[in-house]
Every structure is written in structure tokens, then in C-alpha cells.
N, C-alpha and C positions, 0 to 999 in steps of 0.2 A: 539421502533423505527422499521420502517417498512422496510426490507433489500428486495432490488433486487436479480433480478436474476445472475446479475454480481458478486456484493457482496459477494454472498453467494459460487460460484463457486471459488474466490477470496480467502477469508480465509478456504474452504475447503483443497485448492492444497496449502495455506500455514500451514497450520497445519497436513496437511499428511507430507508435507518436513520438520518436526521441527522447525519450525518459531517459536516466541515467545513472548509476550506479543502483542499479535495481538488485534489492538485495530480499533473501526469501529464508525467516527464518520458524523454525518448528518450535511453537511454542506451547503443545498442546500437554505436556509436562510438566507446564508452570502456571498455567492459566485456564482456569473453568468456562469462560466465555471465547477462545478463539482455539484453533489447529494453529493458525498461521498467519504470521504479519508477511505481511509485504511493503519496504519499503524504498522510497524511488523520490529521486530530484527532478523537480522541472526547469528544465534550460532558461525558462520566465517565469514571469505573474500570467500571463497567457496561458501558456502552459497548463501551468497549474490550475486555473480557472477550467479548461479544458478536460482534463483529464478524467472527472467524475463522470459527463456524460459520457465520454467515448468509453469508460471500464462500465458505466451502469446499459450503453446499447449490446456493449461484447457479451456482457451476461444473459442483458435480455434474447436474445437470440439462442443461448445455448437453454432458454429458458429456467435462471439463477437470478431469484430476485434483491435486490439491494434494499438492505434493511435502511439504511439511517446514511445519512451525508450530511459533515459537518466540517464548519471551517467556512474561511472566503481566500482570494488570492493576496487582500488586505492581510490576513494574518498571516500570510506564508506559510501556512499549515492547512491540510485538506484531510479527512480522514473517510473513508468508505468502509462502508458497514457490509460486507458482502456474505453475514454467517458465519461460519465455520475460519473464514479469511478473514482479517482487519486491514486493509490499505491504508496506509501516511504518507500521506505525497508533501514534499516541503519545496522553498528554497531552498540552495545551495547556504544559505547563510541560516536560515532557519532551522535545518538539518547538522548541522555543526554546534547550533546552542545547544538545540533540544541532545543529542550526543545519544541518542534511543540504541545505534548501533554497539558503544559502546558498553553499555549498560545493559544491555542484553547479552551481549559475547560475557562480559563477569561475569552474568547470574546461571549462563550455561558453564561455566568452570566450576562452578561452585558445588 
């Protein structure tokens, strides 16, 4: 799979913060509004709270504006709107309900 430049700036500043099981998947086959989700757990509610601004400074720098940020560390769900990219940052427990992994890996079988 062929990663952008967003992408890659993406799971770079979440793998310098300890994110974990950061997964990158090509969805620009199945959906009119994104290329690419990126999806990644936060080790906490910290974390997570964290992680919009550190992917919204990493972009701003490569000068990549962020559309839309939504979510709190309360819902255990955080979504970044980076364009072309969709970022979901979960907990470990809220990443397991919502099951996005799984259900995407089917609709790429299919």
C-alpha cells in the first residue's frame, strides 16, 4: 500500500507518543470522503486527550490543515479530520466494541 505524506507524518507522532496497535488502512475504494483511516489505541484517557493536538502541531508544521476534531477522552473515542486521512484514536476497550478493525478487514474481502 502506497502511504502519503499525511500518513506517514500520522503514525510517525503517534508512535513517538506510545500509541499502539496503529493500524493504516486504504479505504479510498470504498469511500468518497477519505484515502485512509488510521487507527490507534491510547495506552489512557490521557493519552487520548493528548493525541489530537500533538497529530494537529505534526501536520501543522509539514503545513496539513485539520479539518474537524471530534470526540472527548470521556467517550473514549477521538476522531481527526486530517482530509484525505480519517484518524480514530480509542481506548483499548472502546476499540474492541466499536470492532472498525474488523469490519473493515470483511468489507476489503468482499
Amino acid at each position: 500500500m502506497r502511504q502519503t505524506k499525511e500518513v506517514k507524518i500520522i503514525v510517525d507522532a503517534l508512535t513517538e507518543h506510545k500509541a499502539e496497535d496503529i493500524s493504516v488502512l486504504d479505504v479510498k475504494e470504498r469511500t468518497p470522503f477519505a484515502d485512509f483511516y488510521v487507527l490507534a489505541t491510547a495506552p489512557n484517557p490521557r493519552a487520548l486527550g493528548a493525541y489530537p493536538d500533538v497529530l494537529e502541531e505534526a501536520l501543522a508544521q509539514a503545513k496539513i490543515d485539520v479539518r474537524k476534531i471530534d470526540g472527548s477522552p470521556e467517550s473514549e473515542w477521538v476522531v481527526v479530520d486530517a482530509g484525505a486521512v480519517i484518524v480514530q484514536l480509542f481506548t483499548a476497550a472502546k476499540r474492541s466494541e466499536m470492532n472498525l478493525d474488523t469490519l473493515l478487514s470483511m468489507e476489503r474481502k468482499k
